[in-house]
Backbone as XML, in Angstrom:
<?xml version="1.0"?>
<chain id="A" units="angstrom">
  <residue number="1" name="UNK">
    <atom name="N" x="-42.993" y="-17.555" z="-8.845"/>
    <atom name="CA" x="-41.922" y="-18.244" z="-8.160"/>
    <atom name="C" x="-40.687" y="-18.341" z="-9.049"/>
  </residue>
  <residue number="2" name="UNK">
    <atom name="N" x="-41.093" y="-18.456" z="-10.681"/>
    <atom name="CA" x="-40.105" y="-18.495" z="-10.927"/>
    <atom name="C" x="-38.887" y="-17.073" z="-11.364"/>
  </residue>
  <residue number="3" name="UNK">
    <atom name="N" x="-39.345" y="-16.094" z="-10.987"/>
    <atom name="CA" x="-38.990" y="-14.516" z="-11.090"/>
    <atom name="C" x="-38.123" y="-14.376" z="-10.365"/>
  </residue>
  <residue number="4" name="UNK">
    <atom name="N" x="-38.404" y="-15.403" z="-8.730"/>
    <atom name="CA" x="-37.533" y="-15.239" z="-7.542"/>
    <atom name="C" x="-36.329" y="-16.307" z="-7.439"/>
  </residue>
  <residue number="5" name="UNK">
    <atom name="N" x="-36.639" y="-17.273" z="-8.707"/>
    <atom name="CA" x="-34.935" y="-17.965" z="-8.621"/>
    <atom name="C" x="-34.359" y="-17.241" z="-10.046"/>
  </residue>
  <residue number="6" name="UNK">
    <atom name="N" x="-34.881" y="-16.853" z="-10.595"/>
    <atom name="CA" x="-33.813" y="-15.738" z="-11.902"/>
    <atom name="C" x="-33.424" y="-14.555" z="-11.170"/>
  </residue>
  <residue number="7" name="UNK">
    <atom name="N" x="-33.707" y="-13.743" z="-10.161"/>
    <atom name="CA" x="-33.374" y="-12.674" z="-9.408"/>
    <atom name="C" x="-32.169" y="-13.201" z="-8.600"/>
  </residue>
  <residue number="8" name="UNK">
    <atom name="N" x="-32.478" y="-14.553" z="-7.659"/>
    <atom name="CA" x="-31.566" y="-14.950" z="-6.786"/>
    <atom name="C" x="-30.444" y="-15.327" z="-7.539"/>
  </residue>
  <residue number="9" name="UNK">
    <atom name="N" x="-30.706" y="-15.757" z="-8.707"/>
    <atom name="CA" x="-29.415" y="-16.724" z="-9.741"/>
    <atom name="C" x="-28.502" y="-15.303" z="-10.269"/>
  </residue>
  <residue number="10" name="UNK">
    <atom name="N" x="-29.169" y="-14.567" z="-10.671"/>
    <atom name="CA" x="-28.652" y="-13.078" z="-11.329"/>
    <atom name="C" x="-27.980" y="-12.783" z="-10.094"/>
  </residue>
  <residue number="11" name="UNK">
    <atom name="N" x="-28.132" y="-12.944" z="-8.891"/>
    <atom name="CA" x="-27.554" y="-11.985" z="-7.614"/>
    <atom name="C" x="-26.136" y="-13.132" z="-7.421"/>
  </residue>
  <residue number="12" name="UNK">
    <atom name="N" x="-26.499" y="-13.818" z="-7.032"/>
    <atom name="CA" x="-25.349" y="-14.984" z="-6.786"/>
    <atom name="C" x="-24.633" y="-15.135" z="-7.996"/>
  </residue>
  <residue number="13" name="UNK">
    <atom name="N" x="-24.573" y="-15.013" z="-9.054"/>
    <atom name="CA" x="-23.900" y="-14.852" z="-10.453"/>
    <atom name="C" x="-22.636" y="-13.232" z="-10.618"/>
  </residue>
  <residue number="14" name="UNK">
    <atom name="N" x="-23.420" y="-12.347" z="-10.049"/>
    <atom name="CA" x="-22.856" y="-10.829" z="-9.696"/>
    <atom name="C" x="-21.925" y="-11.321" z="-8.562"/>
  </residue>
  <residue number="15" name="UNK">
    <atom name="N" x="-22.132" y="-11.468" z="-7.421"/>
    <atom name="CA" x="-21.069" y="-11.981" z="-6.349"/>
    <atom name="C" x="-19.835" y="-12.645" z="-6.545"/>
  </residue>
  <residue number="16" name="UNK">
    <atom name="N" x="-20.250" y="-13.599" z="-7.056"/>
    <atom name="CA" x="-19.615" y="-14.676" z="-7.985"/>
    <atom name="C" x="-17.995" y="-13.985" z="-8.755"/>
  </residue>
  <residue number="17" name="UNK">
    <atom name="N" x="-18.887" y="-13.323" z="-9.791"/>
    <atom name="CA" x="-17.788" y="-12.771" z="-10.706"/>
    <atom name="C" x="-16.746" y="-11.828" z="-9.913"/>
  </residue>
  <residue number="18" name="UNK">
    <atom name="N" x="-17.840" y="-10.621" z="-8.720"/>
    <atom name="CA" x="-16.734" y="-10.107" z="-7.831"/>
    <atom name="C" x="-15.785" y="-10.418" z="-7.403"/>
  </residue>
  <residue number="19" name="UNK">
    <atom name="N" x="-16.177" y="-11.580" z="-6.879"/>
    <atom name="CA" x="-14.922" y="-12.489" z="-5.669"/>
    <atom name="C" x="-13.958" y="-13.046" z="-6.858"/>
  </residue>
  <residue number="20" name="UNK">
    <atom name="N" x="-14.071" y="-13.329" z="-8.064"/>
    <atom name="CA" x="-13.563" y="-14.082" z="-8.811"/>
    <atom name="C" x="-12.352" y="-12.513" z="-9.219"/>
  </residue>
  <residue number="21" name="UNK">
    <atom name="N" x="-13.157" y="-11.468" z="-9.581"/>
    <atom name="CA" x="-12.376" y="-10.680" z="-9.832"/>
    <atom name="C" x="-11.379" y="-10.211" z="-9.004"/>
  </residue>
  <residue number="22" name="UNK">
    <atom name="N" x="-11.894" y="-9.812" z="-7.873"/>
    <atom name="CA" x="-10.771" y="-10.172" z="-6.695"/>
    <atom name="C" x="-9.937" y="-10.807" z="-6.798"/>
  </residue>
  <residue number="23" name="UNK">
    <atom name="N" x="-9.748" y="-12.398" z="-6.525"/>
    <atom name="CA" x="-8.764" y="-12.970" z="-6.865"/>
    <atom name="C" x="-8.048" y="-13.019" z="-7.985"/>
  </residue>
  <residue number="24" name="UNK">
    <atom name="N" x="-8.277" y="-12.383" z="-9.388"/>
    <atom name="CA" x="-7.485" y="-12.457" z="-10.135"/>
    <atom name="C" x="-6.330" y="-11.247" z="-9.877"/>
  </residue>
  <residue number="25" name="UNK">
    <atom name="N" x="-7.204" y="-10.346" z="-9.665"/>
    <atom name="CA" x="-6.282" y="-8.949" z="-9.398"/>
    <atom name="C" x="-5.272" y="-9.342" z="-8.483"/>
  </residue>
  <residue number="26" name="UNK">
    <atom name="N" x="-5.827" y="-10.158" z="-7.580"/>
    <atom name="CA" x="-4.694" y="-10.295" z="-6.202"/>
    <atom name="C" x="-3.442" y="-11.128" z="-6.780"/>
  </residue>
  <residue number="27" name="UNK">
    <atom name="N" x="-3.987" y="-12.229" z="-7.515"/>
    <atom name="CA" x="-2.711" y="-12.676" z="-8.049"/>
    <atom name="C" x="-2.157" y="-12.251" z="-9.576"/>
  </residue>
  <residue number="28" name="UNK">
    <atom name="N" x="-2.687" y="-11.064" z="-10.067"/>
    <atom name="CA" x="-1.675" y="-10.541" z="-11.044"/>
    <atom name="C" x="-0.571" y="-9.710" z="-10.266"/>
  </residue>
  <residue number="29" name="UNK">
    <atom name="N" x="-1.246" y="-8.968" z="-9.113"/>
    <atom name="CA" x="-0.371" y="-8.042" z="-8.173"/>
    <atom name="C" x="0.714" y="-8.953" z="-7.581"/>
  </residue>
  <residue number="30" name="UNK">
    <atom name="N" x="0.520" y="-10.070" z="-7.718"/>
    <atom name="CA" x="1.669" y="-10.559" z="-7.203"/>
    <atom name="C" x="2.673" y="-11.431" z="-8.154"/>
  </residue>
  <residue number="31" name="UNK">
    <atom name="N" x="2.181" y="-11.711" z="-9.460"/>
    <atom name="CA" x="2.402" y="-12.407" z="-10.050"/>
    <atom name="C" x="3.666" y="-11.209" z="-10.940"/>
  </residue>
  <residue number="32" name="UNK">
    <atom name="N" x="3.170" y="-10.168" z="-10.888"/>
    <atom name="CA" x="3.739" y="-8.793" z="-11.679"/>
    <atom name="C" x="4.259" y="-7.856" z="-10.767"/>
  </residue>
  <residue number="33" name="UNK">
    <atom name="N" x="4.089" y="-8.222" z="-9.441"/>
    <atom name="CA" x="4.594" y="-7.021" z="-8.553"/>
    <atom name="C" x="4.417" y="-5.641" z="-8.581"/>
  </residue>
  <residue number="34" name="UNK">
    <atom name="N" x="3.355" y="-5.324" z="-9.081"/>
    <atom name="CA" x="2.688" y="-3.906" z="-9.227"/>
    <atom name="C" x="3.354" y="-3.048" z="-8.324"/>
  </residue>
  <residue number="35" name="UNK">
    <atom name="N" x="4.304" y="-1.525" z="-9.152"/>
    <atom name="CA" x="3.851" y="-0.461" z="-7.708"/>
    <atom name="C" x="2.796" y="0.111" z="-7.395"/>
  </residue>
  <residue number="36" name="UNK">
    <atom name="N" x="2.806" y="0.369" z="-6.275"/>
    <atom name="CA" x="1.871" y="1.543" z="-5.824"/>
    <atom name="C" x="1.889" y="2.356" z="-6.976"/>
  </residue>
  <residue number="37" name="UNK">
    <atom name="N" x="0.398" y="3.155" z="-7.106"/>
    <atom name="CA" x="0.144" y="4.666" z="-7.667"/>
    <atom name="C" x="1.104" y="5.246" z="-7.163"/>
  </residue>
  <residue number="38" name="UNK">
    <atom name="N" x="1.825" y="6.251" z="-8.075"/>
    <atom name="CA" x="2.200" y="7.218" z="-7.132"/>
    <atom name="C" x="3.513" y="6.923" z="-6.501"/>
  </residue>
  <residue number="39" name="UNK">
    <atom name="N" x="4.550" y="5.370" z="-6.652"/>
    <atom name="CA" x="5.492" y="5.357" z="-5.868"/>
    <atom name="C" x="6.179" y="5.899" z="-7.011"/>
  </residue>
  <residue number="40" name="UNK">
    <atom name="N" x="7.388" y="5.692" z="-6.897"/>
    <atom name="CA" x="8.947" y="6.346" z="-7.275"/>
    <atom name="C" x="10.003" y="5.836" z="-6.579"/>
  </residue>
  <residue number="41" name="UNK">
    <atom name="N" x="11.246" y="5.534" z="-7.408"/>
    <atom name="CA" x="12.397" y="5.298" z="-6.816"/>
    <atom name="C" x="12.795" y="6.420" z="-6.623"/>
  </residue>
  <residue number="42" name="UNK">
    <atom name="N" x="13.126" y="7.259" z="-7.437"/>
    <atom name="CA" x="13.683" y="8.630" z="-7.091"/>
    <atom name="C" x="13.048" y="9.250" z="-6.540"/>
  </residue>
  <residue number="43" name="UNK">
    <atom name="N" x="11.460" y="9.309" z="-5.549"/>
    <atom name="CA" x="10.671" y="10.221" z="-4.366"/>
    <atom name="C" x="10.544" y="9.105" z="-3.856"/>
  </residue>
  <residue number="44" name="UNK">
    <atom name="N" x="10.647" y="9.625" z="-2.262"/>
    <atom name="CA" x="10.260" y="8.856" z="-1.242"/>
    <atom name="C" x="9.287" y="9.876" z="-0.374"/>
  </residue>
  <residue number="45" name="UNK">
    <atom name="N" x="8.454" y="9.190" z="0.407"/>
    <atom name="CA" x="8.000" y="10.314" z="0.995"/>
    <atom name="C" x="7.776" y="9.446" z="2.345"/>
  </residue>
  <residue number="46" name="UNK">
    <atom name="N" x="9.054" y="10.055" z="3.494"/>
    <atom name="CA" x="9.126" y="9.416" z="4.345"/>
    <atom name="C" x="8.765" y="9.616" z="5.647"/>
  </residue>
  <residue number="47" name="UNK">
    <atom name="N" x="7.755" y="10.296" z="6.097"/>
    <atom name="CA" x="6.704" y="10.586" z="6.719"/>
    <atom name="C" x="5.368" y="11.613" z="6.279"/>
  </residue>
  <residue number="48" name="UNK">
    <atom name="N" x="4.581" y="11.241" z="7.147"/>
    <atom name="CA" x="3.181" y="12.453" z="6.260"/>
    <atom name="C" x="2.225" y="12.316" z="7.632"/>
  </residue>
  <residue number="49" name="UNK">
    <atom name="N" x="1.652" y="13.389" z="7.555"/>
    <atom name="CA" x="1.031" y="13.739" z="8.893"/>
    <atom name="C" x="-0.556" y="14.207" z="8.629"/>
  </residue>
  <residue number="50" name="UNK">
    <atom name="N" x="-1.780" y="13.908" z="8.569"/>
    <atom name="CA" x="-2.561" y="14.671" z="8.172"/>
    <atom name="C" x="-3.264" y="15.805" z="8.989"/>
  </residue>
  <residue number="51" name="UNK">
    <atom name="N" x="-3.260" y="17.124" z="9.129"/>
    <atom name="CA" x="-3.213" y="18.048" z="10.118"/>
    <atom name="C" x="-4.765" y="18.897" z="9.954"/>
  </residue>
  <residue number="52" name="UNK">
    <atom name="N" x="-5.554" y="18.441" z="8.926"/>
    <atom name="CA" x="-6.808" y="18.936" z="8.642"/>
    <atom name="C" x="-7.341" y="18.399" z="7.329"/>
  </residue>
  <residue number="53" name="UNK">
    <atom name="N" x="-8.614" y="18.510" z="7.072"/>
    <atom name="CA" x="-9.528" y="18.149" z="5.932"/>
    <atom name="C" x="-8.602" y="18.384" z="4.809"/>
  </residue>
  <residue number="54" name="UNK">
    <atom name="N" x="-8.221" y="17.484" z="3.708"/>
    <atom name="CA" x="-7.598" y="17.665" z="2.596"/>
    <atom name="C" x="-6.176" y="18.784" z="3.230"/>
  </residue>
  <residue number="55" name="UNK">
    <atom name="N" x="-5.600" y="18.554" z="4.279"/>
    <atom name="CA" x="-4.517" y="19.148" z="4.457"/>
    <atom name="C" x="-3.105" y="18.129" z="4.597"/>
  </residue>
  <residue number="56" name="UNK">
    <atom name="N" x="-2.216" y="18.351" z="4.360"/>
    <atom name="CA" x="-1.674" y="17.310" z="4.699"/>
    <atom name="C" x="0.282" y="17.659" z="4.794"/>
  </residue>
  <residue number="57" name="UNK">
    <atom name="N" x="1.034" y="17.547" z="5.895"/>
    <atom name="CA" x="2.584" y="17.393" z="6.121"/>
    <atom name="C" x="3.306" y="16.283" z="5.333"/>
  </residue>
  <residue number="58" name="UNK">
    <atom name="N" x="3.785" y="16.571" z="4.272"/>
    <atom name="CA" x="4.974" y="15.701" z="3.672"/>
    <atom name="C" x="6.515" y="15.736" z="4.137"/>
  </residue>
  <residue number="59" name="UNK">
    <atom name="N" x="7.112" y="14.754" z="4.664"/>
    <atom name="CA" x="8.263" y="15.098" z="4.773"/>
    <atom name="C" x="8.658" y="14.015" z="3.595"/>
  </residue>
  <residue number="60" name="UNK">
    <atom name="N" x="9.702" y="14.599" z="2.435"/>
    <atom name="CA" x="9.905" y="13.994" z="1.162"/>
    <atom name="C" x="11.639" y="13.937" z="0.859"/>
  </residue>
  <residue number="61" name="UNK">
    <atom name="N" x="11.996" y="12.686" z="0.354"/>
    <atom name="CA" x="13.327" y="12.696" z="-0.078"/>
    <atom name="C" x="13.205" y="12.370" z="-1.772"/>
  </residue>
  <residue number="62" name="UNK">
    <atom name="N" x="13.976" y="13.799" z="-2.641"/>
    <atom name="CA" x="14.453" y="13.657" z="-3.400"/>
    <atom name="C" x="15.661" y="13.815" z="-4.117"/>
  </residue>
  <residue number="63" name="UNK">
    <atom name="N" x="16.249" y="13.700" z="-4.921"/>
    <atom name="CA" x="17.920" y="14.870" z="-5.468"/>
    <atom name="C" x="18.363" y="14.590" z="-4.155"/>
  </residue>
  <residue number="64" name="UNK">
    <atom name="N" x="18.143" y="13.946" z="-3.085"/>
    <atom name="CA" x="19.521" y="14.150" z="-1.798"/>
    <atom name="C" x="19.120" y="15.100" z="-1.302"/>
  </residue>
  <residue number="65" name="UNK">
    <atom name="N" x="17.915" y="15.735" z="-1.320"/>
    <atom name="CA" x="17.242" y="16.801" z="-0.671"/>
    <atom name="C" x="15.901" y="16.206" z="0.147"/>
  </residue>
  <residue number="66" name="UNK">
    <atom name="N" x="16.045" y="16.854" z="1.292"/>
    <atom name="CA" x="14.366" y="16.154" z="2.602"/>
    <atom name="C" x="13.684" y="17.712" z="2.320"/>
  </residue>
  <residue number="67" name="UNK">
    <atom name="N" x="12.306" y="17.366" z="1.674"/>
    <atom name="CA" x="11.839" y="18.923" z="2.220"/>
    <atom name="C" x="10.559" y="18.324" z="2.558"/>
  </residue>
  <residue number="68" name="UNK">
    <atom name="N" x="10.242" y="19.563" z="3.323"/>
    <atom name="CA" x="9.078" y="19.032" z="4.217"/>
    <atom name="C" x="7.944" y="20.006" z="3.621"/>
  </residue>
  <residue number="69" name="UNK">
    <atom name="N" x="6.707" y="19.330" z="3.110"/>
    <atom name="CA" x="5.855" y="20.121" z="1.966"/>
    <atom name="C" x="4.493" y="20.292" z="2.970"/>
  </residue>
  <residue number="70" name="UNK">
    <atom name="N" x="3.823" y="21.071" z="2.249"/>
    <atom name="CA" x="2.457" y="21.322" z="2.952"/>
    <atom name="C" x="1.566" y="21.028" z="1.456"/>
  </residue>
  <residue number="71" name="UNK">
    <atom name="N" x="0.839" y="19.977" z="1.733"/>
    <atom name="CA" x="0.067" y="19.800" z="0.933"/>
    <atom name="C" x="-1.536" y="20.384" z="0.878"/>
  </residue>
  <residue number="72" name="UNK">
    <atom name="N" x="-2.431" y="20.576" z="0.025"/>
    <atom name="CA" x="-3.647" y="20.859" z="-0.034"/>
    <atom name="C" x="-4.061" y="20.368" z="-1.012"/>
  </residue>
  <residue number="73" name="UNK">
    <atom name="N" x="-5.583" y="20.402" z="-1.447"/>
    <atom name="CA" x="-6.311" y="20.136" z="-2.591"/>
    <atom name="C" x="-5.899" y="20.879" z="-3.422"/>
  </residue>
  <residue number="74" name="UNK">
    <atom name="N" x="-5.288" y="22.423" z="-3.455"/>
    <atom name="CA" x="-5.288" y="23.609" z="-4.595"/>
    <atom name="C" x="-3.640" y="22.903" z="-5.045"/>
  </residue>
  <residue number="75" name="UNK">
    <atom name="N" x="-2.639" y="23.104" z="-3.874"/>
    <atom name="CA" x="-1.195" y="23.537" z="-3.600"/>
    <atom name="C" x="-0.161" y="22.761" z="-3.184"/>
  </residue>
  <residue number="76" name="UNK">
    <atom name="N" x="0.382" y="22.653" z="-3.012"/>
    <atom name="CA" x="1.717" y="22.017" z="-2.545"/>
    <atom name="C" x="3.103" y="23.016" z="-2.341"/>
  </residue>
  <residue number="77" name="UNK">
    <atom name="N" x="3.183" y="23.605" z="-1.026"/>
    <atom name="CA" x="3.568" y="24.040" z="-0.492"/>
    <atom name="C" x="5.192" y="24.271" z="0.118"/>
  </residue>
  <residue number="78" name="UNK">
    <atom name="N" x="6.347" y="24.660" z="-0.156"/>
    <atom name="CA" x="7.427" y="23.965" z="0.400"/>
    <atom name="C" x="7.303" y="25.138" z="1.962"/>
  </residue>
  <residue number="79" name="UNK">
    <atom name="N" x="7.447" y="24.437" z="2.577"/>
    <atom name="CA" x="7.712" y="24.965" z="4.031"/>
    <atom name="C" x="9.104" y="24.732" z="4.716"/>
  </residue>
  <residue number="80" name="UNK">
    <atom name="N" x="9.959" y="24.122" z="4.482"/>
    <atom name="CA" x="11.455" y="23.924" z="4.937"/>
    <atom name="C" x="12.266" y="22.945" z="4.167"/>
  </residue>
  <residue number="81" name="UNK">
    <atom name="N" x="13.335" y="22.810" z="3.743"/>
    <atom name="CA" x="14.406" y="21.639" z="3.115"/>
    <atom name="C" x="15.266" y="21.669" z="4.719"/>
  </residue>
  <residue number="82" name="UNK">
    <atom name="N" x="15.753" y="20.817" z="4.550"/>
    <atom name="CA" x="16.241" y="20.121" z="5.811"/>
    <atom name="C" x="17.365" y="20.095" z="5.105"/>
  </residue>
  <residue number="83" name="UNK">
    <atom name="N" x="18.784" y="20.558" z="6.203"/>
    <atom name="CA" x="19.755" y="20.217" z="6.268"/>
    <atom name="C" x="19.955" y="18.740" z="5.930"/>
  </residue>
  <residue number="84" name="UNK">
    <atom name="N" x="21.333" y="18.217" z="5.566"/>
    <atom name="CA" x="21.307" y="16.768" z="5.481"/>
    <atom name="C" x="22.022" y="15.978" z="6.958"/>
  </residue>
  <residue number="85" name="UNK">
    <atom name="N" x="20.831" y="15.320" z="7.239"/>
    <atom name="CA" x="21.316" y="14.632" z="8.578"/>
    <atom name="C" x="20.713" y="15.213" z="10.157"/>
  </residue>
  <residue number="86" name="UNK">
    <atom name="N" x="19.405" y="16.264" z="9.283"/>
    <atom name="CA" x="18.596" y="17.000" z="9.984"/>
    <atom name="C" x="17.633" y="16.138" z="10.572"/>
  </residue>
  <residue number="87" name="UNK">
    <atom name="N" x="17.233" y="15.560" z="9.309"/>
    <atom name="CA" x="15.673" y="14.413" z="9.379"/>
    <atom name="C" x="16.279" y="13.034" z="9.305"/>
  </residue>
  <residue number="88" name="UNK">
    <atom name="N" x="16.715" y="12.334" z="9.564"/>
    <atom name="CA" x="17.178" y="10.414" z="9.420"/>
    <atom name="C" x="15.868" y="9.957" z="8.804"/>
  </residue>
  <residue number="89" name="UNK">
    <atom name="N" x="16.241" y="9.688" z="7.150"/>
    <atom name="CA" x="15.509" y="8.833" z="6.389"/>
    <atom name="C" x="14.820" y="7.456" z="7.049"/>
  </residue>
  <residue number="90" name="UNK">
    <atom name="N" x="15.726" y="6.508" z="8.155"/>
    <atom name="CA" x="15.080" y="5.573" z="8.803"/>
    <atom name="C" x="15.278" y="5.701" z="10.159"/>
  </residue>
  <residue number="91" name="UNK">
    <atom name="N" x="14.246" y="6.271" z="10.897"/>
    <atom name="CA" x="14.624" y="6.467" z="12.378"/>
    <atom name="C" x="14.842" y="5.585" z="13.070"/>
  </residue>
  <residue number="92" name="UNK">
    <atom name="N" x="14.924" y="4.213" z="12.898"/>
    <atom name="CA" x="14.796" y="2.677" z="13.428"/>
    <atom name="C" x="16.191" y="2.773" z="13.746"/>
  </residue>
  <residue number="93" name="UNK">
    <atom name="N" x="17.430" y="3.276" z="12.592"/>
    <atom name="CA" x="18.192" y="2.829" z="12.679"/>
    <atom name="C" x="19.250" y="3.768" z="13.795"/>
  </residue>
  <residue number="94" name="UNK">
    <atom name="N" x="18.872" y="5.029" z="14.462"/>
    <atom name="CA" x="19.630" y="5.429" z="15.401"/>
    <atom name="C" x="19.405" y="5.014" z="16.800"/>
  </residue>
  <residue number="95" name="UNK">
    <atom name="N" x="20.660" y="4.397" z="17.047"/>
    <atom name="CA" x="20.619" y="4.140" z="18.726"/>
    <atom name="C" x="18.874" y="2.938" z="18.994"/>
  </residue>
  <residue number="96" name="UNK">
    <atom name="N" x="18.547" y="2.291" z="18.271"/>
    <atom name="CA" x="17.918" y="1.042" z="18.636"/>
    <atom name="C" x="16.486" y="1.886" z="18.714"/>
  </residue>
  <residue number="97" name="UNK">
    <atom name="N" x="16.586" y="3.034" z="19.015"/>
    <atom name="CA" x="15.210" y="3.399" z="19.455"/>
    <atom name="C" x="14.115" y="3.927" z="18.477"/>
  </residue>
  <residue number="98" name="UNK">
    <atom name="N" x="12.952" y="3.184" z="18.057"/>
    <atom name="CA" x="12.394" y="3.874" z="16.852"/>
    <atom name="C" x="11.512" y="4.858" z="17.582"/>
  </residue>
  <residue number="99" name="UNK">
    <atom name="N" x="11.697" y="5.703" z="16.314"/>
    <atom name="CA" x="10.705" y="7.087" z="16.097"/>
    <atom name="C" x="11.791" y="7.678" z="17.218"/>
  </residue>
  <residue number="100" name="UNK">
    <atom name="N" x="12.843" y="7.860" z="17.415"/>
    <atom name="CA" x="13.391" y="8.884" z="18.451"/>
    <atom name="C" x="13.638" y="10.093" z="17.472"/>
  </residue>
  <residue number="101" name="UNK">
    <atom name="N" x="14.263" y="10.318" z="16.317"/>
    <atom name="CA" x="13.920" y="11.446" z="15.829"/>
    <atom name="C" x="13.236" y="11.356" z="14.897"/>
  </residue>
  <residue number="102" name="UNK">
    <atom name="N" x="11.360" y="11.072" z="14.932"/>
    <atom name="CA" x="10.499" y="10.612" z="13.931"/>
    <atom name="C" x="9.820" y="12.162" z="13.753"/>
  </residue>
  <residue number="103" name="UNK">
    <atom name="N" x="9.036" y="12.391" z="12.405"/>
    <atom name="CA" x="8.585" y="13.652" z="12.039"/>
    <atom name="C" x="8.062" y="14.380" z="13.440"/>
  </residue>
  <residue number="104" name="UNK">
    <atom name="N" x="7.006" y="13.642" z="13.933"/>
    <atom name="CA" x="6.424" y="14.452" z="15.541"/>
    <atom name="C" x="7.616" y="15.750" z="16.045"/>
  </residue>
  <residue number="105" name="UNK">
    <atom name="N" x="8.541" y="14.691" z="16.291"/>
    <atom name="CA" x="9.912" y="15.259" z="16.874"/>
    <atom name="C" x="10.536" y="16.604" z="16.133"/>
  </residue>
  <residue number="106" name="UNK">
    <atom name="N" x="11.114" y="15.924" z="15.252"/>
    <atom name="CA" x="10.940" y="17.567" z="13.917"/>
    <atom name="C" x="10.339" y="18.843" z="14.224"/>
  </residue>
  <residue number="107" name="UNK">
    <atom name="N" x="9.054" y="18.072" z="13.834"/>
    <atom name="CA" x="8.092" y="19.011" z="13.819"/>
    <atom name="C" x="7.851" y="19.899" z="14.962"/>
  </residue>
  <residue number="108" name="UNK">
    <atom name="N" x="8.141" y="19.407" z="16.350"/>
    <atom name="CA" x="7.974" y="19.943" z="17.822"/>
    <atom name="C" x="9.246" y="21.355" z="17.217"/>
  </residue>
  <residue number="109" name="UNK">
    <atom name="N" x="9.999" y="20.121" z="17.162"/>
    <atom name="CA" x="11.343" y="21.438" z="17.357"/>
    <atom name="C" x="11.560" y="22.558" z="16.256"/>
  </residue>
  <residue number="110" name="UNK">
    <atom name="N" x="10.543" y="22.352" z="14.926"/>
    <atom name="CA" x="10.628" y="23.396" z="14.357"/>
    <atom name="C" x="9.832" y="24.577" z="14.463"/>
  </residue>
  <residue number="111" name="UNK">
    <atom name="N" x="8.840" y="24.061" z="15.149"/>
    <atom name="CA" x="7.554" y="24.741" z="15.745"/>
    <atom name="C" x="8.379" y="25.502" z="16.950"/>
  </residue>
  <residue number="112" name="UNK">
    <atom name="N" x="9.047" y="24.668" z="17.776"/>
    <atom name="CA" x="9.721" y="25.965" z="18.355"/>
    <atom name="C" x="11.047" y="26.746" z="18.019"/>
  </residue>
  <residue number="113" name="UNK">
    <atom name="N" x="11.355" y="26.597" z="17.019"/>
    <atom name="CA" x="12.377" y="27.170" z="16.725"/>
    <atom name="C" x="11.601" y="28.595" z="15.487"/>
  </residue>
  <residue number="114" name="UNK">
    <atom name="N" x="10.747" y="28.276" z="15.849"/>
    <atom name="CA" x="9.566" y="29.408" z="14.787"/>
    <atom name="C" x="8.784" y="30.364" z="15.675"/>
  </residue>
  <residue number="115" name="UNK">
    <atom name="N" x="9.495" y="29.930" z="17.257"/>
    <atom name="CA" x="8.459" y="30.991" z="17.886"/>
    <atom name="C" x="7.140" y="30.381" z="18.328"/>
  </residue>
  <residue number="116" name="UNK">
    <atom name="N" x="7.023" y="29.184" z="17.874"/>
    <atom name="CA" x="5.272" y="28.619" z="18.541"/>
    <atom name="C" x="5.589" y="27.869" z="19.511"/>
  </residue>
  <residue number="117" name="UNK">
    <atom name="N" x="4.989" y="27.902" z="20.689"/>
    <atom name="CA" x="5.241" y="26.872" z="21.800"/>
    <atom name="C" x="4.154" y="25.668" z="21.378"/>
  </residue>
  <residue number="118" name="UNK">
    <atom name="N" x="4.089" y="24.268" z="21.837"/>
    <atom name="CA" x="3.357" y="23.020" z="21.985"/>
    <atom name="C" x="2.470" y="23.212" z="22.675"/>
  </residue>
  <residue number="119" name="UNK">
    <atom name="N" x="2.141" y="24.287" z="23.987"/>
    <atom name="CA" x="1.769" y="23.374" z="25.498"/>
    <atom name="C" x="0.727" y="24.537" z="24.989"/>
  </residue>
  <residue number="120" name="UNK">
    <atom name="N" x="0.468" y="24.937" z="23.858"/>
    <atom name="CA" x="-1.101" y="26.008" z="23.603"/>
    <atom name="C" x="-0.897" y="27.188" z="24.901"/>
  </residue>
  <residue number="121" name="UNK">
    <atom name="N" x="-1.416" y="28.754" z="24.297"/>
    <atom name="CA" x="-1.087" y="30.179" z="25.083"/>
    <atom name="C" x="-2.330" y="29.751" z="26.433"/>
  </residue>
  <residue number="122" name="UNK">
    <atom name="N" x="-2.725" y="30.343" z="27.015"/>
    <atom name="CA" x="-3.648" y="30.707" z="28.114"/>
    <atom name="C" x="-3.806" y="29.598" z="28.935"/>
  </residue>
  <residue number="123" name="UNK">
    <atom name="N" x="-2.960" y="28.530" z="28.909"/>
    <atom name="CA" x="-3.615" y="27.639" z="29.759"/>
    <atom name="C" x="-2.309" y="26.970" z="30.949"/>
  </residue>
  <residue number="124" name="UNK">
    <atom name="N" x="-3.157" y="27.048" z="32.085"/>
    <atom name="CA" x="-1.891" y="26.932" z="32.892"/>
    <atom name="C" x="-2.088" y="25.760" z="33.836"/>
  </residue>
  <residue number="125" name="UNK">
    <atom name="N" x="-0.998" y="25.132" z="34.234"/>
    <atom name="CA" x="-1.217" y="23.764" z="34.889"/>
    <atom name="C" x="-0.976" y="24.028" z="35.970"/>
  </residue>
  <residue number="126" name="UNK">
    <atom name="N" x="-1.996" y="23.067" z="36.951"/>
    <atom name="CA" x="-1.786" y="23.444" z="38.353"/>
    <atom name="C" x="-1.053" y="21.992" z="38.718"/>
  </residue>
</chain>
């Protein structure tokens, strides 16, 4: 019997310290304002799309340049730089309406401006 309150005390002791650790982290992150991994003032990366397993659409602002990257596990890809005033860094802010020219949108119209239609070949609507 007494095996099963040193097991239970050891378990509730482990929990314990978790949650404790938790909260410290939570309030150093706030106490210090941690960035994100990975942020940057000078990169933004202001939409991202994930399009397959470890695949992934960046649309990125750096240098005053939007390019829109193709990411992978191997690569990182540039697939287009955008004119300036091509892509709107905050789509919220044109004409009230958000996401009116949000990546989706972009992306439709570069897809057809490449020759690929949206509505997929062989299939026809009745």
């Amino acid at each position: 019997m007494g095996d099963f309150f040193t097991v239970f005390g050891t378990l509730v002791l482990i929990v314990l310290i978790f949650v404790a650790a938790y909260w410290f982290t939570k309030f150093l992150a706030k106490r210090n304002k941690f960035k994100q991994v990975g942020s940057s003032e000078k990169i933004k990366i202001l939409e991202q799309m994930a399009v397959g397993p470890d695949r992934t659409l960046l649309v990125v602002k750096t240098g005053g340049k939007t390019l829109l990257l193709g990411v992978t596990s191997q690569q990182v890809t540039l697939i287009k730089e955008f004119e300036e005033g091509e892509f709107p860094e905050d789509p919220k802010s044109q004409d009230g309406d958000i996401g009116s020219s949000g990546f989706k949108d972009v992306f439709k119209s570069s897809l057809k401006t490449w020759g690929f239609s949206s509505g997929g070949k062989g299939r026809k609507k009745k």
